[in-house]
ZAMARGU-4260 file (C-alpha; in steps of 0.2 Angstrom, whole numbers, plus 5000, padded with zeros to 4 digits):
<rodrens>
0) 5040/5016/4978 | 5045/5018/4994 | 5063/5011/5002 | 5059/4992/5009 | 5064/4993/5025
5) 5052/5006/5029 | 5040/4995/5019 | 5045/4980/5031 | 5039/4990/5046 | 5024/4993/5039
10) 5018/4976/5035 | 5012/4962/5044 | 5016/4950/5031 | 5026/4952/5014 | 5023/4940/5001
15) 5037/4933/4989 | 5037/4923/4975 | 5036/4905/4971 | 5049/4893/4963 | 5059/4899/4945
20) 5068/4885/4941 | 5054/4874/4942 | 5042/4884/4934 | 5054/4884/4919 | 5058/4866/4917
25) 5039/4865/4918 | 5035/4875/4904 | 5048/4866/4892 | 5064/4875/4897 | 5078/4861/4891
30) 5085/4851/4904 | 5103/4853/4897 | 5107/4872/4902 | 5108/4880/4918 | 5095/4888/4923
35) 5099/4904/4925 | 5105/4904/4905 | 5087/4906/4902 | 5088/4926/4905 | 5099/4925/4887
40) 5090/4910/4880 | 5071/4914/4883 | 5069/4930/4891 | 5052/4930/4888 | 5048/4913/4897
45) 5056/4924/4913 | 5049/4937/4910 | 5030/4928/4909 | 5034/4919/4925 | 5038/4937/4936
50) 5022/4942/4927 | 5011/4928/4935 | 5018/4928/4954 | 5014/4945/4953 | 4997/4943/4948
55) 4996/4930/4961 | 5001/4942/4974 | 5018/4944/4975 | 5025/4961/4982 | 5044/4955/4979
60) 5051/4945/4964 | 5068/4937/4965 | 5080/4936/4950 | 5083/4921/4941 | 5101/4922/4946
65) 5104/4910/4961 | 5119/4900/4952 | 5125/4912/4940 | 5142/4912/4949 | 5158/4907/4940
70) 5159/4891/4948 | 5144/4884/4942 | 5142/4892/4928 | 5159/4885/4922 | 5152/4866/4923
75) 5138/4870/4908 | 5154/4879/4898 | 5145/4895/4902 | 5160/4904/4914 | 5161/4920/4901
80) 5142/4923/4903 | 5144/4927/4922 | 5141/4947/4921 | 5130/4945/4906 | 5117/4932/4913
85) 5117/4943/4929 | 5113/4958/4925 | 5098/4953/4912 | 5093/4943/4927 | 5089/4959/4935
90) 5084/4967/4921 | 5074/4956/4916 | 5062/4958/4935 | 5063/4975/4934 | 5053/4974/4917
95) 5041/4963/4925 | 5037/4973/4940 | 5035/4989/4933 | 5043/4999/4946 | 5028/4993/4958
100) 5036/4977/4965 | 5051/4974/4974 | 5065/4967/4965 | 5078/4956/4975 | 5092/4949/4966
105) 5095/4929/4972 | 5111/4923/4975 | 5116/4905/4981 | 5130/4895/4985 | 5146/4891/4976
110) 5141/4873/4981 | 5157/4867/4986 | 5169/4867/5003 | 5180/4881/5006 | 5193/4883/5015
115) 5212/4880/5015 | 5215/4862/5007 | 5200/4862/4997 | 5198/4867/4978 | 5191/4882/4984
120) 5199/4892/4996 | 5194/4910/5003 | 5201/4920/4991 | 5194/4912/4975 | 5178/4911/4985
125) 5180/4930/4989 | 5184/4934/4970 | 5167/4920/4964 | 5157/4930/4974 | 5163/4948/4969
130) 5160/4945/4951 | 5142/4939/4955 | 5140/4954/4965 | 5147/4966/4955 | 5138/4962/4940
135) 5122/4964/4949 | 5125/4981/4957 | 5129/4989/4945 | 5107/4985/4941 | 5103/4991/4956
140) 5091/4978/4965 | 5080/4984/4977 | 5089/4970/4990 | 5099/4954/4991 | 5093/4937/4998
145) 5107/4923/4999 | 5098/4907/5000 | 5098/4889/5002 | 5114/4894/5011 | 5123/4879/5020
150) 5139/4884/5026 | 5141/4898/5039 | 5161/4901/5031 | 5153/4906/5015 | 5140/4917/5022
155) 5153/4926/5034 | 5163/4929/5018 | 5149/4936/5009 | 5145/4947/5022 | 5163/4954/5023
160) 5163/4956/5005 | 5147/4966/5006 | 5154/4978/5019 | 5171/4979/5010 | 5163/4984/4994
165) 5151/4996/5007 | 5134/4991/5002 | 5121/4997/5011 | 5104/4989/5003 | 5092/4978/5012
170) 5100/4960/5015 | 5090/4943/5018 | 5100/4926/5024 | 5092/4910/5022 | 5096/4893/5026
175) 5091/4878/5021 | 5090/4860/5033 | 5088/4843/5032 | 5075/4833/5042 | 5090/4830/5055
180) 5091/4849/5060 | 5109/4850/5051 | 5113/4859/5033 | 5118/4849/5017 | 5136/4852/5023
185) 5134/4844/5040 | 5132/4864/5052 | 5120/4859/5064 | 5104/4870/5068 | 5111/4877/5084
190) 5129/4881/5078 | 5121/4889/5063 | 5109/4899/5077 | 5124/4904/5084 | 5132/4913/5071
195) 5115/4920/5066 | 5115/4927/5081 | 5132/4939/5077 | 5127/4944/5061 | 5119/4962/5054
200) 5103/4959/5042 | 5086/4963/5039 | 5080/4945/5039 | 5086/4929/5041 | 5075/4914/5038
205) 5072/4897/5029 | 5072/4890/5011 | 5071/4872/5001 | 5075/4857/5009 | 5062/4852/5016
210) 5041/4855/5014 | 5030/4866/5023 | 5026/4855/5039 | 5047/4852/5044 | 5051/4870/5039
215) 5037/4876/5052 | 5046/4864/5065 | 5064/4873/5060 | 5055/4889/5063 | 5049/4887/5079
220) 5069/4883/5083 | 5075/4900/5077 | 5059/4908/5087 | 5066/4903/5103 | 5083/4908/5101
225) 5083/4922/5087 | 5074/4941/5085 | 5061/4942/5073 | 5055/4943/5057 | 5059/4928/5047
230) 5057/4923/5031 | 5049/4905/5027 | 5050/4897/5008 | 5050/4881/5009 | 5047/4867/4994
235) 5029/4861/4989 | 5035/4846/4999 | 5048/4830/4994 | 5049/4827/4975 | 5047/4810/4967
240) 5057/4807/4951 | 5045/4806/4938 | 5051/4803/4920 | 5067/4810/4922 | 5061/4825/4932
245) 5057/4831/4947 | 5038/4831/4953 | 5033/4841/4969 | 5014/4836/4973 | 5010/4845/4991
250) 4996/4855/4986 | 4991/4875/4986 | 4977/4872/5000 | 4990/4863/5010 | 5003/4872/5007
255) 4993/4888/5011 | 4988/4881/5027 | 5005/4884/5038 | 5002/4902/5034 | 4993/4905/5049
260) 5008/4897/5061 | 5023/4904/5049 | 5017/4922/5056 | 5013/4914/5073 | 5033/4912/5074
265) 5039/4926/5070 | 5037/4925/5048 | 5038/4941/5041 | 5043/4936/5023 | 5032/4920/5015
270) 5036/4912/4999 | 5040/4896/4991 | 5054/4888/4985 | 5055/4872/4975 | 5040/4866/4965
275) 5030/4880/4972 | 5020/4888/4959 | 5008/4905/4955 | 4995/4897/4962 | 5004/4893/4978
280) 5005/4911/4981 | 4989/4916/4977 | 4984/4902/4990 | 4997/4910/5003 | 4988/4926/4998
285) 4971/4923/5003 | 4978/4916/5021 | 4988/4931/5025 | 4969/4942/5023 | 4961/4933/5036
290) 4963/4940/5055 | 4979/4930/5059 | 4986/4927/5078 | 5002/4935/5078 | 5008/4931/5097
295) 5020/4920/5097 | 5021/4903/5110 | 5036/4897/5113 | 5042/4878/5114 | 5054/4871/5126
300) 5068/4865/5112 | 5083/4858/5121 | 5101/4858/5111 | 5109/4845/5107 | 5123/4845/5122
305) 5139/4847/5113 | 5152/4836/5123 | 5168/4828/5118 | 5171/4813/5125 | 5189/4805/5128
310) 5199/4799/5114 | 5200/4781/5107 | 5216/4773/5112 | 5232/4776/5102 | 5240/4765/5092
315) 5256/4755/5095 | 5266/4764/5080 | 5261/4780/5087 | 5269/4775/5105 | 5284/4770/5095
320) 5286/4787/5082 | 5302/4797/5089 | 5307/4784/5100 | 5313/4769/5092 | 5320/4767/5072
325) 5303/4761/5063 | 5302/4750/5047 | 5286/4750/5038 | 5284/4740/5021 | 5271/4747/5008
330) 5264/4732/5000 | 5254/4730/4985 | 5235/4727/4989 | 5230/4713/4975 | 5214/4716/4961
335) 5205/4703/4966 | 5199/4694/4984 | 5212/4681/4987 | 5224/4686/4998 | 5233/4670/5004
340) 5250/4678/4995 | 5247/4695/5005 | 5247/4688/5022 | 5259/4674/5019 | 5272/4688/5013
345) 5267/4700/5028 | 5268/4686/5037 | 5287/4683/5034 | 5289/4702/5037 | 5283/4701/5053
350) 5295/4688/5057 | 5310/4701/5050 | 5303/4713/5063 | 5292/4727/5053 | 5282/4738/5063
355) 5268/4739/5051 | 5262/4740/5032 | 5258/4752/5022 | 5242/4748/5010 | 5242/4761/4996
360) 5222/4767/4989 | 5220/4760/4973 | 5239/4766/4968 | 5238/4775/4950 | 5222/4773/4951
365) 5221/4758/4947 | 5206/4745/4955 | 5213/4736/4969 | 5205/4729/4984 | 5201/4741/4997
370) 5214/4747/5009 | 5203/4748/5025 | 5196/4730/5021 | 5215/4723/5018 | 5224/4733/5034
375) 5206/4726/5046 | 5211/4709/5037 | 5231/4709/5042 | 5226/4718/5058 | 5214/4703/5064
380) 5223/4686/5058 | 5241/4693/5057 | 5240/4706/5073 | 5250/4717/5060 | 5245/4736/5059
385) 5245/4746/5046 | 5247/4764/5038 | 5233/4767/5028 | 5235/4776/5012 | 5221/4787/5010
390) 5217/4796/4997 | 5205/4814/4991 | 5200/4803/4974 | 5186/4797/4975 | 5175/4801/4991
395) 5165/4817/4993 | 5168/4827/5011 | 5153/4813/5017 | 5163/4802/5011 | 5178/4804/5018
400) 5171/4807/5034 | 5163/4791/5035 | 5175/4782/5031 | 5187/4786/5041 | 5176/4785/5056
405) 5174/4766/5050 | 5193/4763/5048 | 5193/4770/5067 | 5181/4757/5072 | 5191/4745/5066
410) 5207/4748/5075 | 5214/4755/5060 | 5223/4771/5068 | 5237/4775/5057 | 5233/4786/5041
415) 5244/4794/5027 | 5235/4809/5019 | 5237/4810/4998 | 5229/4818/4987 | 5229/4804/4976
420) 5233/4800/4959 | 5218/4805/4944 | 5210/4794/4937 | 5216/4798/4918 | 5230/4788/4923
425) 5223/4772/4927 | 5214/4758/4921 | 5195/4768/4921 | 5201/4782/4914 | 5180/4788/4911
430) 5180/4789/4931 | 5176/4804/4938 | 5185/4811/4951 | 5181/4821/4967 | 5194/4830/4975
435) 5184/4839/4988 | 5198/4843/4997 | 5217/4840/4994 | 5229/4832/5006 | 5232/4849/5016
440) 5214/4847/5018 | 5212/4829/5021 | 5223/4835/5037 | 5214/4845/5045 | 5198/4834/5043
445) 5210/4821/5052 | 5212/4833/5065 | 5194/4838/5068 | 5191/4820/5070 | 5205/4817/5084
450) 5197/4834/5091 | 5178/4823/5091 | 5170/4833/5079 | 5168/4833/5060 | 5172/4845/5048
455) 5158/4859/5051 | 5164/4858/5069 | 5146/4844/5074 | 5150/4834/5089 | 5156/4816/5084
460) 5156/4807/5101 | 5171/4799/5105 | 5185/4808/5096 | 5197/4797/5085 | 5214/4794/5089
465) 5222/4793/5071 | 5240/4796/5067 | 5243/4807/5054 | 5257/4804/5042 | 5261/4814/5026
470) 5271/4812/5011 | 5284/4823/5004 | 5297/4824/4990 | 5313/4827/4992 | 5320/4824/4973
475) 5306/4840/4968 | 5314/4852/4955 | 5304/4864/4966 | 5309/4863/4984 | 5303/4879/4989
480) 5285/4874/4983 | 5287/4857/4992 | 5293/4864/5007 | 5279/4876/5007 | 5267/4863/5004
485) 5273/4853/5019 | 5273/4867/5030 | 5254/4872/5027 | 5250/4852/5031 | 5262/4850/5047
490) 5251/4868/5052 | 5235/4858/5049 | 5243/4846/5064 | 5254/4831/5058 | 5264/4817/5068
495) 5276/4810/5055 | 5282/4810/5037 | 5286/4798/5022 | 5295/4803/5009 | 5296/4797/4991
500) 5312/4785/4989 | 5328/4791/4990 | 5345/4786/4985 | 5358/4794/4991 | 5361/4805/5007
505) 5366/4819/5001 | 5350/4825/4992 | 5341/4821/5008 | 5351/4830/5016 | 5351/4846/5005
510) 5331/4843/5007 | 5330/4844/5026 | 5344/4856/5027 | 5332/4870/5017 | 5319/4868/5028
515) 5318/4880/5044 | 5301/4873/5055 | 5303/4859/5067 | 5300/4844/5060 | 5290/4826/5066
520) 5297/4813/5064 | 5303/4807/5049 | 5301/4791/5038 | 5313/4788/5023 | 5307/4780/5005
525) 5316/4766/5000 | 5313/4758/4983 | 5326/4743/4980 | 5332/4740/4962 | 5329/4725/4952
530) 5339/4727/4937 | 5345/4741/4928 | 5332/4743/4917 | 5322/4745/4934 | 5335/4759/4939
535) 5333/4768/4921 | 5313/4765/4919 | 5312/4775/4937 | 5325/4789/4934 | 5319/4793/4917
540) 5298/4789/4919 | 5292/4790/4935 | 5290/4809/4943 | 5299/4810/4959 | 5310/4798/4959
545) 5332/4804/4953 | 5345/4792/4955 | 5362/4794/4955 | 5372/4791/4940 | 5383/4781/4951
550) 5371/4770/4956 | 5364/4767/4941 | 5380/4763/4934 | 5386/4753/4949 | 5370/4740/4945
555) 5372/4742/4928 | 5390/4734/4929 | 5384/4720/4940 | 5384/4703/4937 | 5371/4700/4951
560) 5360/4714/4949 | 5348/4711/4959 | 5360/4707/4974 | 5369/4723/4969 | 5352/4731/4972
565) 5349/4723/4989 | 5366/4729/4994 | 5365/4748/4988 | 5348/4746/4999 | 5356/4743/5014
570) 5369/4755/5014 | 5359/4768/5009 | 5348/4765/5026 | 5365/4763/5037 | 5370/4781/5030
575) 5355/4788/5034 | 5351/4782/5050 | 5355/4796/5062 | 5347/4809/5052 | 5330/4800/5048
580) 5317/4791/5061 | 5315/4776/5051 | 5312/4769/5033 | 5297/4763/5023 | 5303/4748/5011
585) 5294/4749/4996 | 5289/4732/4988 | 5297/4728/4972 | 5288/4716/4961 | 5278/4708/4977
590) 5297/4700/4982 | 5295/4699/5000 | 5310/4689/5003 | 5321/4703/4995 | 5312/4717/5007
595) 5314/4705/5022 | 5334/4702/5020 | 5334/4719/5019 | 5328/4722/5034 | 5338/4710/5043
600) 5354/4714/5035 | 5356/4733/5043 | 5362/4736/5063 | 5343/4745/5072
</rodrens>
């Protein structure tokens, strides 16, 4: 059999096969493994599906490998099966063809972000993909295909592992879009176009997503602006969820029908995708016999113009940060909707002169009332502003995205970036959580935002004009880590920092003293004490917090503790006024008379 490139410039049209993961849940494969564990679990069924797209007509076969990476495989408890489930995957196509029929080994994507801040970065990325890679190698396909791809990042780091590793065989790239021209992680057509443009394959093309009549409309996008061939597999249209499954109805007569237009624009490589079957191909078969016009028209497509308009207007704390000493107040957002006590306590906060309130996310993860919903509330009927916790926990990348975008709308402009707290430790401890990105990342999304664009870099409109705060812990066991950490968030672009509290000076001082990069301005914790048991239950329970035995001692030995407590509050923030850009008073126990006369009883 001769090499496929030279059997690419020989045809007019090459015809791949159909759907796998379809075909086997069609013919009884259990819905409660991966699909690529088939290979192990019923070879045979694999096996008897190549079989049939090669009777159908199918001159390439591909693997039934797409998610057998690490990543995925790791969420059916199947992580040790990576090389195995592979390299059987290959095996498996290479029994069916019968050394007549190209073999290309599928491999898709790890299916989540990547990039510094996320779960995966680069380098576990890099190492996901090797495995994969490796594994299949060392079976020696007679090409690759990466499809359904989504993200330009992880294509460009396939590609460099490729080259690193120096391998040479035939390479198809194929990307899969929405009905809005943009990928399931947000890359619009035209940006994607773009990087197509820089890269060094065989093919590059279109998979899944959509059916046959919008992948011909994608097509006729990458004719104008990209050099032939392409590859077309699109779904057997939209499914409908039958019955717990999946159905795909667009039929093989209609399906077939595009064949003619496919080659028109510039198709080289036809198949299906999702829900497409044998018979779909032997339908796309019969098509490509018939004399086909292969001239191509072209369309006037226009891009999308990419323009970033002016920012939104700033907020009033952000005028202030640097400039004047800030006090901020975190409050405690209530469970329920009545919020008569909230606003008559920020009320008498307001009158002691706070700059704004901090509205933590659903602190411990514990259901509380939403945090953009309470700093809109405050922000309209008390003209207070906020800083908005925000956390990673329980949004997706969409998520996030959108709504922050809606905070923005409403004037709320001031955000401090957490990770958040898991779930385990609240009061749904059966929630799932998301943790797309960490805090590190949630900064950078921040940024792009303030920049006017989203994440994968799609214009946004008017950019945002959010400050970004960030928290960091002084009382670590582990400054070097902690420094670390806030050095790689600062990087990501941040305009001030609040710290967990503090007691004493001196370990602030130690804190900042270690660190050698300029820092924004800074924002000390201060958490005043209750009681001594208060002092002993944070000391000894909550991580992050150290008090000093003299101050624990000093309010155990009071006969008015809780004055004692307002005391030590105030002259902590006297001591540490010149070396800090202001304080944010932590609630205790929802007393906002004990905050307020704290707040009026030290010199600004």
């Amino acid at each position: 059999m001769k090499d496929f490139r030279e059997f690419l410039k020989e045809k007019e049209v090459i015809l791949f096969d159909g759907a796998t993961g379809t075909e086997l849940l069609n013919r009884g494969y259990p819905q409660d493994k991966p699909i690529e564990y088939a290979n192990i679990l019923n070879p045979e069924l694999v096996i008897s599906i190549h079989r049939e797209y090669i009777e159908a007509g199918a001159e390439c076969i591909e693997t039934n490998t797409f998610g057998a990476n690490e990543l995925k495989l790791r969420s059916w408890g199947y992580e040790n099966l990576v090389e195995k489930i592979n390299k059987m995957g290959i095996k498996l196509a290479k029994e069916a063809s019968n050394k007549n029929i190209y073999v290309f080994a599928s491999i898709g994507p790890i299916g989540k972000p990547i990039g510094k801040g996320f779960e995966i970065d680069e380098k576990k990325a890099i190492d996901i993909y090797k495995r994969q890679i490796i594994s299949i190698l060392e079976e020696d396909p007679d090409g690759l295909i990466l499809e359904t791809m989504s993200s330009t990042k992880e294509v460009e780091i396939i590609l460099r592992l490729l080259d690193n590793l120096s391998v040479k065989i035939p390479l198809i790239v194929q990307f899969s879009f929405f009905k809005d021209m943009s990928t399931v992680l947000g890359e619009d057509i035209h940006r994607v176009i773009e990087f197509l443009k820089g890269i060094d394959v065989d093919i590059v093309g279109l998979n899944c997503g959509n059916g046959p009549l919008q992948t011909l409309e994608i097509l006729k996008i990458f004719a104008q602006h990209l050099k032939e061939p392409f590859s077309v597999q699109p779904n057997a249209g939209y499914p409908q969820f039958i019955q717990g499954r999946l159905v795909y109805n667009t039929g093989e007569t209609y399906f077939a029908s595009f064949v003619k237009e496919y080659i028109r624009y510039g198709a080289k490589v036809i198949g299906g995708c999702c829900g497409t079957t044998p018979r779909h191909i032997a339908f796309i078969k019969k098509e490509t016999k018939r004399d086909l016009l292969v001239e191509i028209e072209t369309e006037t497509i226009h891009e999308k113009e990419i323009e970033i308009k002016k920012k939104d207007t700033p907020s009033r704390l952000s005028r202030k940060l640097g400039k004047e000493f800030l006090v901020s107040v975190e409050i405690s957002p209530p469970k329920g909707i009545e919020l008569e006590k909230v606003k008559e306590g920020v009320k008498l906060l307001k009158m002691a002169g706070i700059d704004a309130v901090n509205i933590p996310d659903s602190p411990m993860a514990r259901v509380r009332i939403s945090s953009i919903a309470l700093a809109h509330i405050l922000k309209e009927e008390l003209d207070i502003e906020s800083i908005l916790h925000f956390t990673c926990r329980d949004r997706n990348l969409i998520g996030i995205q959108s709504e922050l975008l809606g905070a923005s709308a409403l004037g709320i402009k001031n955000i401090l970036a957490l990770t958040g707290d898991p779930p385990s430790i609240g009061d749904h401890p059966q929630a799932k959580p998301v943790f797309d990105v960490n805090s590190e990342g949630l900064v950078l999304i921040l940024n792009k935002l303030n920049n006017g664009i989203d994440y994968m870099g799609n214009p946004i409109g008017l950019a945002t004009n959010f400050t970004i705060g960030v928290a960091v812990n002084p009382n670590t066991d582990n400054p070097e880590q902690e420094i670390g950490k806030l050095k790689r968030k600062i990087e990501n672009g941040v305009n001030f920092i609040e710290t967990q509290p503090i007691y004493d000076k001196e370990s602030l001082e130690r804190f900042l003293e270690r660190i050698e990069f300029k820092l924004p301005p800074v924002l000390a914790g201060i958490l005043p004490l209750r009681s001594s048991r208060h002092a002993e239950f944070l000391h000894n329970e909550v991580p992050g917090i150290s008090i000093p035995k003299n101050i624990r001692e000093r309010i155990k030995e009071s006969k008015d503790p809780k004055r004692e407590g307002i005391e030590i509050a105030i002259e902590l923030i006297e001591s540490i006024k010149n070396i800090v850009n202001g304080i944010c008073l932590i609630l205790p126990f929802e007393r906002y008379d004990v905050v307020a006369e704290i707040i009026m009883g030290f010199s600004r």
